[in-house]
N, C-alpha and C positions, 0 to 999 in steps of 0.2 A: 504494500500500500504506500511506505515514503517512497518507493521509486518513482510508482505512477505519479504520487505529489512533483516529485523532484523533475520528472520530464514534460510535464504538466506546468511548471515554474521555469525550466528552460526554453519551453518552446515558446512560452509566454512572451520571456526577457528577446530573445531573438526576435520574434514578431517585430516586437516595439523595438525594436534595434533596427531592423530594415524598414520598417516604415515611417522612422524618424530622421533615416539617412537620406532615402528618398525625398522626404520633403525640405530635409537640407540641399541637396540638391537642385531639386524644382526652386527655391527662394533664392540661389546663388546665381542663378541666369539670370541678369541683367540686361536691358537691350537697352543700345542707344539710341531715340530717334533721330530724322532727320534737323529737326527745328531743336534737340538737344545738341547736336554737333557741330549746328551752326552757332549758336548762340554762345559758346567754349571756343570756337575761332575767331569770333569777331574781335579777341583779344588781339590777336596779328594778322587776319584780314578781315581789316573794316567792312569792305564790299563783299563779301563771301556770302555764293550762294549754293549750298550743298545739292548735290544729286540724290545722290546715292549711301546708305549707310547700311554693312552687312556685316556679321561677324568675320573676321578672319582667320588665319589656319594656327592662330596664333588664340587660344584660350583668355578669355578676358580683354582684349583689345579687339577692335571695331575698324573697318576699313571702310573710309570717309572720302566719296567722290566729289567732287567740289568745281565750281567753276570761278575766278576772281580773276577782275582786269580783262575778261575776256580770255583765256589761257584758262586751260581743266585739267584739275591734279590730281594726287592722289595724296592722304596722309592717314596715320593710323593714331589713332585714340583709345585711351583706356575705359574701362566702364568708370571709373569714378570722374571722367571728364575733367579731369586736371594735368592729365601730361599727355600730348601728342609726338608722334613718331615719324619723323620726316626719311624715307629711305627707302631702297627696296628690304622685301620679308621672300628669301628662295631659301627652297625646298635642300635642305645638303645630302638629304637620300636621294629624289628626286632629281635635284640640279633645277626644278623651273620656279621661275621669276615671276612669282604672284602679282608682283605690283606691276611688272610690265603686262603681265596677261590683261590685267583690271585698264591701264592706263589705255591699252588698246582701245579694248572693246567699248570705252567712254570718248575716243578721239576718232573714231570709225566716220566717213564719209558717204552721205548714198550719191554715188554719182547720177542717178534719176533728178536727183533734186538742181543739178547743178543747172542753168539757165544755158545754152549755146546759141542762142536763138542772134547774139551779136560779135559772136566768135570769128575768128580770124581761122578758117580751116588751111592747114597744110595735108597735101596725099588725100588718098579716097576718102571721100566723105561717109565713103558704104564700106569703108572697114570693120572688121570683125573686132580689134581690141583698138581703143580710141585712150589720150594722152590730153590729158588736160594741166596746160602749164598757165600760173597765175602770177603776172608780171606786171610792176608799176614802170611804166612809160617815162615818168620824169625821173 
């Protein structure tokens, strides 16, 4: 009979052991929003208008896409919004360049969108891959 008491009491203590960890857990995820990450940068850029805000591969810091002055960056933040990380974050098992991957795919161009309608065409017009070069005259 103390056995069953006694496994009866451990299986108790364990329960409440994992299901305290767990919601330790669940209350340590933090998210940054975007108008939190913006409003922690305005300290060094005034003009700063955030994109983008995702965790990164990096536990407790936030990777914060940004556009200021016209120019789109990338910087990393911590959950407590008090220290920012200006650099790339690569993978040393992997070898790949998080921050160049992100900095890409937020600098990406649709060439659909570009106007040519007062372009200065050189070579086929009905070419298969076309080059679009963006030049000040004075």
């Amino acid at each position: 009979m103390l056995k069953r008491m006694l496994r009866a009491l451990l299986a108790g203590a364990l329960l409440i052991l994992f299901i305290s960890a767990a919601f330790a857990e669940e209350a340590e995820q933090i998210t940054v929003t975007a108008a939190q990450a913006q409003e922690a940068l305005k300290a060094i850029l005034p003009d700063v208008k955030v994109i983008s805000t995702e965790p990164s591969v990096i536990a407790g810091v936030w990777e914060v896409a940004f556009i200021s002055r016209g120019d789109r960056g990338i910087v990393y933040i911590d959950e407590t919004r008090q220290n920012i990380f200006i650099g790339s974050i690569i993978g040393l098992t992997t070898g790949i360049n998080y921050t160049k991957k992100k900095f890409e795919s937020i600098n990406t161009v649709d060439f659909a969108s570009i106007s040519l309608e007062d372009s200065v065409i050189l070579g086929n017009p009905d070419a298969e891959h076309k080059v679009v070069v963006f030049d000040d005259p004075d």
